[in-house]
C-alpha positions in Angstrom: 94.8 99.8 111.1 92.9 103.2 110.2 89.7 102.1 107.9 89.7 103.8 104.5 86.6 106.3 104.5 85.1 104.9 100.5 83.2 108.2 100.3 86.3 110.6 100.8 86.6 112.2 97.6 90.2 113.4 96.1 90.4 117.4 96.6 90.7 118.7 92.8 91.8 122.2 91.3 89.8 123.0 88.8 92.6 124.2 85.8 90.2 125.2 82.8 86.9 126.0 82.2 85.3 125.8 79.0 81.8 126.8 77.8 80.7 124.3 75.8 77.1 124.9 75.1 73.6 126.9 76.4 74.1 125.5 79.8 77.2 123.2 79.5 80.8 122.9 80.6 83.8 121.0 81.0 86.2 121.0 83.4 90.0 120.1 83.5 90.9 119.2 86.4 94.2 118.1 88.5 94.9 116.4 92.0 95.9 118.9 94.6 98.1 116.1 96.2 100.1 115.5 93.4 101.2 112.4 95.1 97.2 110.6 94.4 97.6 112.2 91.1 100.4 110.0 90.2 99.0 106.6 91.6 95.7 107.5 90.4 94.1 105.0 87.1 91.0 104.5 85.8 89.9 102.8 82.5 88.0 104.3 80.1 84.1 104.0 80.2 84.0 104.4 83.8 82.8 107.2 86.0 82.9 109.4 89.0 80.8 111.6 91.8 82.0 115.1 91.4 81.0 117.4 94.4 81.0 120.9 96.1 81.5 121.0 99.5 77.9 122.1 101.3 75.7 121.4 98.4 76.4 117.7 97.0 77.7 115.4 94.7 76.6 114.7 90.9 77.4 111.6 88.7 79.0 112.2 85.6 81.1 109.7 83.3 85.4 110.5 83.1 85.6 112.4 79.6 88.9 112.5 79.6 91.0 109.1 78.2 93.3 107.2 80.3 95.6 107.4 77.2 95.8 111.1 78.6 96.6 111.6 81.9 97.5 115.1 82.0 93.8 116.3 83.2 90.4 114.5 84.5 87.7 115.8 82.5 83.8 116.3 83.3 81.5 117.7 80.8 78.0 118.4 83.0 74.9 120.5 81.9 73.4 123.1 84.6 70.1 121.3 86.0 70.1 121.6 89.9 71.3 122.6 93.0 74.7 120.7 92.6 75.5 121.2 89.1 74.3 124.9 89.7 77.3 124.9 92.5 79.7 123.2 89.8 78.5 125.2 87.2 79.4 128.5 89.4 83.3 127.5 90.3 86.1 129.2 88.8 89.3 128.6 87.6 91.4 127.9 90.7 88.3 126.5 92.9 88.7 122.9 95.0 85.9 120.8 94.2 85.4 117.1 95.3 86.3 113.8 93.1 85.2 110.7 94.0 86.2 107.3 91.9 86.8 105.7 89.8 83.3 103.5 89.7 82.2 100.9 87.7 82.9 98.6 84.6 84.7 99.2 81.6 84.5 99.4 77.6 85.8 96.2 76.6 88.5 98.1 74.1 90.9 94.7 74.5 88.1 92.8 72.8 87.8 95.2 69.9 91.5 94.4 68.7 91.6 94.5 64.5 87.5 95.8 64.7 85.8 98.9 63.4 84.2 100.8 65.6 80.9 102.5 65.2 80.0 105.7 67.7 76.9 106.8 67.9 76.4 109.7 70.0 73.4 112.8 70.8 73.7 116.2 72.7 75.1 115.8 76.0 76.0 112.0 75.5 78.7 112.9 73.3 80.7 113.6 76.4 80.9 109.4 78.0 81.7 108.4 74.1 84.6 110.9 74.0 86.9 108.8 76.2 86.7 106.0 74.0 86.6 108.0 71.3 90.0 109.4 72.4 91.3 106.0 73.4 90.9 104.3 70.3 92.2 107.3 68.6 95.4 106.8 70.6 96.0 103.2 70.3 94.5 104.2 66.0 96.6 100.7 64.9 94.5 98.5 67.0 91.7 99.2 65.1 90.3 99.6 61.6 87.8 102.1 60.3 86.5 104.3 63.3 83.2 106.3 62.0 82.1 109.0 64.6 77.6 109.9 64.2 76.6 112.3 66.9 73.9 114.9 66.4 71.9 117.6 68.4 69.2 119.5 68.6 70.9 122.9 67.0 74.4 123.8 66.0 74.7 125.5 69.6 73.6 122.7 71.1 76.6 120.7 70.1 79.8 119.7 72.3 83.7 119.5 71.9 83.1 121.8 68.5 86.9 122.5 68.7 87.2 118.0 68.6 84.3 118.2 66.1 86.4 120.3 63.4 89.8 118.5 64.7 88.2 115.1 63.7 86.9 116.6 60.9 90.4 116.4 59.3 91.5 113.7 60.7 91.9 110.8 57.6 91.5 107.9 59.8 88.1 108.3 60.3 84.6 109.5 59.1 82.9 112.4 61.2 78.8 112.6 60.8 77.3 115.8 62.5 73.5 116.2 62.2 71.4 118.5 63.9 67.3 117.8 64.4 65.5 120.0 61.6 65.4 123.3 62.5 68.5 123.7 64.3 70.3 124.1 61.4 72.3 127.7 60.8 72.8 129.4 57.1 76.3 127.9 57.3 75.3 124.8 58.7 77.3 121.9 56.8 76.3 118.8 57.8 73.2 117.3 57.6 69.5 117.9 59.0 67.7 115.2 60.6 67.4 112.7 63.8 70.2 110.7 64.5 68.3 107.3 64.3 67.3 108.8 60.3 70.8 109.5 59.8 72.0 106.6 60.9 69.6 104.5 58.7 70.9 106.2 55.4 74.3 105.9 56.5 73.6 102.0 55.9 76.1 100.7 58.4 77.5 96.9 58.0 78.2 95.0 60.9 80.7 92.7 59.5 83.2 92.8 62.3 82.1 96.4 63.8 81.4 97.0 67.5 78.6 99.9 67.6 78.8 102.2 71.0 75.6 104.0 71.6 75.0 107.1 74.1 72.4 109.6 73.9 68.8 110.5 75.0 66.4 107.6 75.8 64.7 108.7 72.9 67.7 108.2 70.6 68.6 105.1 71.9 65.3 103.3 71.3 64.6 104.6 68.1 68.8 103.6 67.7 68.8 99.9 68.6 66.1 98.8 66.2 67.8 100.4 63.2 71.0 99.0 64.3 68.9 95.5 64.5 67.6 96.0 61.1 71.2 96.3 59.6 72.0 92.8 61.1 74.0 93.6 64.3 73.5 91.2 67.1 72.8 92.8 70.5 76.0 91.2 72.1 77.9 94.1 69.4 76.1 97.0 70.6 77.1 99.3 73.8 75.7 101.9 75.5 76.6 103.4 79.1 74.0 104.4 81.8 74.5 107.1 84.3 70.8 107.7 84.7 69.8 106.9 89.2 73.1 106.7 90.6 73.8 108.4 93.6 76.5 106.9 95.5 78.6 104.8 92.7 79.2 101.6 95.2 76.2 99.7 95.4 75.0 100.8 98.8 72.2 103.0 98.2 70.4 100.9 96.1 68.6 104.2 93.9 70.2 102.7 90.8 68.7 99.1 91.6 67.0 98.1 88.2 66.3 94.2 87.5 69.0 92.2 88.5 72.2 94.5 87.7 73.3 97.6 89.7 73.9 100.2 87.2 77.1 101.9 89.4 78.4 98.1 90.2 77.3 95.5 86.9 77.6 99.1 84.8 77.3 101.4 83.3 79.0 99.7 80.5 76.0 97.4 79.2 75.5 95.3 75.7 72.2 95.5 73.7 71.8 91.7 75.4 72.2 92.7 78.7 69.6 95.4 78.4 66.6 92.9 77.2 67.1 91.6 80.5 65.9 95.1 82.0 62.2 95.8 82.6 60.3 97.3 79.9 60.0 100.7 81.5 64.0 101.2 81.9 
């Protein structure tokens, strides 16, 4: 029996290319061998290594939902040698696709919940595959409110989601941008997300609140979250920060007792008190 090489990554044409922001992009890609393309799953909250052949592989979450398996989307910003490579392919390029790693969001356990995202600058991108999920299965749940927030108008992702959820009637869209960043047209509002989300004055009374953005954000996030009487069991957030190899071999995403790329990078609130103080 011929072993199956686990770090052979799925060859991928890369089908569109869209700027998103200074610096950031998204790819939709499809399976070359249309045959894996057809047997290939993956559940939503989980990610994958994306690589160029000769420079690398980086770790970025599955933006696209399961709910939509037309394309795999990765949304990456530009900040080394091998998201410099990705950043520089083209329309019709083969890159390298390696997954899918890691746990899940928990969306069966959210059944008849709202749902609470809370997302800032490039961490809007791991949020939108739920996002898109829930959207697509919209009976299962109850209200859906959207917060994400950046540092300026430009800096924001998925603008062309943005105004599509914008007008959507099933749920509340919050855009915010960190003062200063506003434009003469700007129309949302001015001010950090963890602000924002204080006067927002959310309830927790049956609501699940998902939580991705910069380390910052997230620790000035929790404790307003805390304040508003969610328990730490109802409050996700997903890690992609030190993995390398996404199976547990390398060890560089070793922190406490969990494995981000094998116990995560789906985590609760709880499971993150467990984590040392400087994670």
């Amino acid at each position: 029996m011929t072993a199956v090489n686990i770090y052979k990554p799925y060859l991928m044409r890369i089908n569109q290319s869209i700027d998103e922001a200074p610096g950031v992009k998204t790819f939709k890609l499809s399976f070359i061998n249309e045959e894996e393309g057809k047997q290939f799953t993956f559940k939503t909250g989980q990610f994958a290594e994306y690589s160029v052949f000769g420079e690398g592989e980086s770790t970025f979450c599955i933006a696209s939902s399961p709910t939509r398996p037309e394309s795999i989307d990765c949304t990456f910003r530009q900040a080394g040698r091998v998201t410099t490579a990705l950043f520089n392919r083209e329309v019709g390029d083969t890159i390298g696709f390696r997954g899918p790693y890691g746990n899940i969001f928990p969306l069966h356990e959210w059944d008849k919940k709202k749902l609470l995202f809370i997302a800032g600058g490039i961490a809007l991108p791991p949020l939108r595959s739920v996002i898109w999920n829930a959207l697509d299965l919209r009976d299962h749940f109850k209200d859906i409110t959207i917060l994400y927030g950046a540092r300026s108008v430009a800096d924001l992702v998925y603008k062309y989601e943005l105004e599509e959820w914008s007008q959507r009637k099933d749920l509340t869209l919050v855009t915010t941008v960190d003062p200063g960043g506003e434009t003469p047209d700007w129309k949302g509002h001015v001010g950090f997300v963890p602000t924002v989300l204080e006067k927002m004055n959310p309830k927790p009374d049956q609501t699940i609140a998902i939580v991705c953005g910069p380390p910052i954000m997230i620790k000035f996030t929790f404790p307003v979250l805390t304040k508003a009487g969610f328990q730490p069991e109802n409050i996700f957030t997903t890690l992609e920060n030190r993995m390398k190899c996404g199976l547990g071999k390398c060890g560089r995403c070793n922190v406490g007792k969990y494995f981000v790329c094998k116990d995560g990078p789906v985590f609760t609130y709880a499971q993150l008190q467990d984590l040392p103080p400087e994670y």
